[in-house]
N, C-alpha and C positions, 0 to 999 in steps of 0.2 A: 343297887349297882355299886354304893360304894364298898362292897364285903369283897367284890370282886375285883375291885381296883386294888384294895389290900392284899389280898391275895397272890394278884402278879407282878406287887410291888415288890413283896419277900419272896417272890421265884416261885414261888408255887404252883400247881396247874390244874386246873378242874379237869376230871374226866368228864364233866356228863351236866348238860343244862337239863332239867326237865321241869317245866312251866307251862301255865294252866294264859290261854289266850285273854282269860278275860281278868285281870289281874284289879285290884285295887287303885293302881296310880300309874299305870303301862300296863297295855298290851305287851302279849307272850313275844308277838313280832317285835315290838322295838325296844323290848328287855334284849333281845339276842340279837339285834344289828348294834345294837352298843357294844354289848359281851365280845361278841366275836370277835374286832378286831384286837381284844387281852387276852383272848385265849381261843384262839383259831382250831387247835385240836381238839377240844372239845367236842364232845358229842351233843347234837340237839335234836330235844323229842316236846314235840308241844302236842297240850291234852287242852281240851275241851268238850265240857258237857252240852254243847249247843253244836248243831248239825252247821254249822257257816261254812261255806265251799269256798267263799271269798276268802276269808281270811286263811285256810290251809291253801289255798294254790299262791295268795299271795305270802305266804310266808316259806312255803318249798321253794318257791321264783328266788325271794331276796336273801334265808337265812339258808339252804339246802338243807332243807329239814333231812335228819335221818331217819326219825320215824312221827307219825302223826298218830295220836291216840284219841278217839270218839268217844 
């Protein structure tokens, strides 16, 4: 997270989040409810090699997934 606080410190802007749900020290969801509010334009695509229906519906619900990848 902090790559992207530097990033919209110096004005910068991500186009495009794309993060895997089951992450080493965060979930893909609550990497992108931080993200979000630094970079709101940004596109969001979370992937996951595990079938979880919970975690895609809850993350379309809180982050408007743009795409979800299986």
């Amino acid at each position: 997270m902090g790559f992207v606080r530097q990033l919209t410190a110096r004005g910068d802007r991500i186009a495009l989040f794309l993060v895997d749900q089951r992450m080493p020290l965060v979930s893909g969801t609550d990497f992108l409810l931080e993200a979000l509010p630094l970079q709101p334009t940004a596109r969001r695509v979370l992937l996951t090699a595990y079938a979880d229906s919970n975690a895609a519906i809850d993350a379309i619900n809180k982050v408007k997934l743009n795409h979800y990848l299986l």
